[in-house]
N, C-alpha and C positions, 0 to 999 in steps of 0.2 A: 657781463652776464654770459654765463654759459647752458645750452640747452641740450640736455640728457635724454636721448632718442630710445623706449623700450617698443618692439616690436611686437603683433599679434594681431587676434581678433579679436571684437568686443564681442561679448555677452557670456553666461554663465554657463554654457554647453562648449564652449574653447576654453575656458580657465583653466582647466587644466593639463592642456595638450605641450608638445613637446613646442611647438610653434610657436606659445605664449610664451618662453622664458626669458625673453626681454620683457614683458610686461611684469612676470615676476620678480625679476631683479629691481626694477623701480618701485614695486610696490616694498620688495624690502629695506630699500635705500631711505625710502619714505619715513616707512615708520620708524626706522634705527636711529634717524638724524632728525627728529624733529619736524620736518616737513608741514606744512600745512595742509589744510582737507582737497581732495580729490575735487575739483570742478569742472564742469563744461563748458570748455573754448578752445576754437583752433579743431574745431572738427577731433574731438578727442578728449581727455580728461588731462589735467593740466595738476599740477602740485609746486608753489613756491618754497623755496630756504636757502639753506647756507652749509655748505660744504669745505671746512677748514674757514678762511677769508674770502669765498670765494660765494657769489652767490647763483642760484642754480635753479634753472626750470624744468623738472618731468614733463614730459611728454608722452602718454598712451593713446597714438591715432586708432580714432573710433572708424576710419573709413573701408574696415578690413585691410587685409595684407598686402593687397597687391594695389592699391590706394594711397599707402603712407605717406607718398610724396605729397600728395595734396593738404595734409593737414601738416608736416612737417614745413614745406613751403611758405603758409598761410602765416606761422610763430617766427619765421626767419623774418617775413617781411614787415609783422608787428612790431620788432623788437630790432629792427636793425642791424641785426646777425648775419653773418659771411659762415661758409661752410666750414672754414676752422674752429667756431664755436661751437661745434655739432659733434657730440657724440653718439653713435648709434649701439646699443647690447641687441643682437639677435641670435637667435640659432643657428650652427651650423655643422652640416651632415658629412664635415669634412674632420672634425675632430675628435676622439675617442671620447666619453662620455665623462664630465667634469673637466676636459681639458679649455683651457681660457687663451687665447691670442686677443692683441691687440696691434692693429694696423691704421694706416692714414693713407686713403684712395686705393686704387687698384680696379679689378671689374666687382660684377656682382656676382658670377659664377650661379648665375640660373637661378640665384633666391629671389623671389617676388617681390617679396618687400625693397632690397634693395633694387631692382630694377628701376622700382618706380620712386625711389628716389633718387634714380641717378637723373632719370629725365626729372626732377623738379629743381633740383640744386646742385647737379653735378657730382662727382666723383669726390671731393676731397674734404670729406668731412673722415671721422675717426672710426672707427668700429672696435667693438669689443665683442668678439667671435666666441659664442657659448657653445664648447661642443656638447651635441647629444646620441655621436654615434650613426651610424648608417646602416638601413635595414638588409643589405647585401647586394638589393636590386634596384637599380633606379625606378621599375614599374612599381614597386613596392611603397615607392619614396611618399607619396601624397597621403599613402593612410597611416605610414608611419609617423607623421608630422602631425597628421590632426586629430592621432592617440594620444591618450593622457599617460604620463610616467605613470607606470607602475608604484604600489604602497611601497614594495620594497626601497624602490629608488629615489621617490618624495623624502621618503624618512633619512635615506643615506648619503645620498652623493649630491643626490637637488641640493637639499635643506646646507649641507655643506660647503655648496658653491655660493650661494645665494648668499651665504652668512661671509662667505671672502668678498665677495662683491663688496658688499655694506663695510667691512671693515677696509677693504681698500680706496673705496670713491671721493676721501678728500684729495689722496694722491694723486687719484688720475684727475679730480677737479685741477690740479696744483698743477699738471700738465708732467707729473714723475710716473711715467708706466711701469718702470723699473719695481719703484714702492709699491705702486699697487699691485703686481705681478706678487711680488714676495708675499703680500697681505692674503691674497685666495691661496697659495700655495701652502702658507701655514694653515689653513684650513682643509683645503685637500689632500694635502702629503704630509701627512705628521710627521716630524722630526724619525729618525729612525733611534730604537731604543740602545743605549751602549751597552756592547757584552762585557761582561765585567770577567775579567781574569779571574781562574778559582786561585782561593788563597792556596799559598803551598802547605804541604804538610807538614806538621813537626816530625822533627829529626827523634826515631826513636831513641827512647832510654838506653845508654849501656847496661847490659846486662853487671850487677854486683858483682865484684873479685870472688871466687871460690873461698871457703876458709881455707888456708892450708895447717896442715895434720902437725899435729903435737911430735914435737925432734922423740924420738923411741929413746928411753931411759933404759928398759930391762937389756941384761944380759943375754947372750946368746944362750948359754944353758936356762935359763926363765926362759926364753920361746920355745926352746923344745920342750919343757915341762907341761909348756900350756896347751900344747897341739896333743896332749894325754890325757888330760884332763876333760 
């Protein structure tokens, strides 16, 4: 079993914030593949299925952000799980907006949520780094995270990355980042379109041969006559 880490806070006044977009990514994984219904356990809402061959537990800790290890902990120790089974999707304010990385261990670079789960489980679980852009100023950083994306951005680049996630996550269940990497990229960087060569132009017509003039018959005395006439 593999268990699929989406980062946030619970309740309906975070739904929508840039900080939730681990919990959005699972909720779309959810409903794309089948998933079973949303329940409460493990301090957090929970969802079973099946990802390629591979079978799969959501995870959305209920214990707020800077808590996650407690409820992530709590499904590790249930299910007999090491922190190579752990994937974690959160946000992060290091990557320009729809851009997606995917790493195994390292630090947590000041995100809360991972902090706290570096003290529950340690470092070397997976992470799937959502970027959402950086507000310019680190004093900035706390309300820009607990704003909600803009309608523009829900509609455009969110809903686009979200939709690569889901189409990539058998892959990265499979343990191929490579796959799932190409899978959001077909959805955030559209192929580019090919310039097609203008056709060449036809080769103009020759213009028709001139007629040429009828061989002169008259005599030279008939031309002077006719120049009197």
């Amino acid at each position: 079993m593999q268990l699929f880490v989406g980062l946030g806070n619970p309740g309906a006044q975070y739904a929508g914030n840039r900080h939730n977009i681990g919990f959005m990514a699972l909720d779309r994984i959810a409903a794309d593949h089948g998933f079973g219904p949303w329940r409460s356990k493990f301090q957090g809402q929970i969802a079973e299925g099946r990802l390629g061959g591979d079978k799969v537990l959501l995870l959305k800790p209920e214990t707020f952000m800077n808590r996650s290890g407690q409820s992530v902990g709590e499904a590790m120790r249930f299910y007999k799980l090491d922190p190579g089974a752990v994937t974690v999707f959160h946000d992060e304010l290091d990557l320009a907006p729809g851009k997606v990385r995917v790493k195994r261990g390292g630090g947590h670079a000041g995100h809360n949520g991972l902090r706290s789960l570096h003290g529950h489980i340690g470092e070397a679980y997976a992470r799937v780094r959502l970027g959402i852009g950086h507000p310019g100023d680190k004093r900035l950083v706390s309300a820009y995270v607990l704003r909600d994306f803009p309608k523009a951005e829900v509609e455009g680049w969110v809903d686009d990355l979200l939709r690569g996630l889901s189409d990539g996550a058998p892959a990265l269940a499979a343990g191929d980042a490579g796959a799932f990497s190409n899978a959001v990229a077909l959805r955030t960087v559209p192929p580019r379109k090919r310039v097609e060569a203008p056709a060449p132009k036809p080769a103009p017509k020759p213009a028709p041969p001139a007629a040429e003039a009828p061989p002169e018959t008259r005599t030279p005395l008939q031309r002077l006559m006719d120049k009197f006439r």
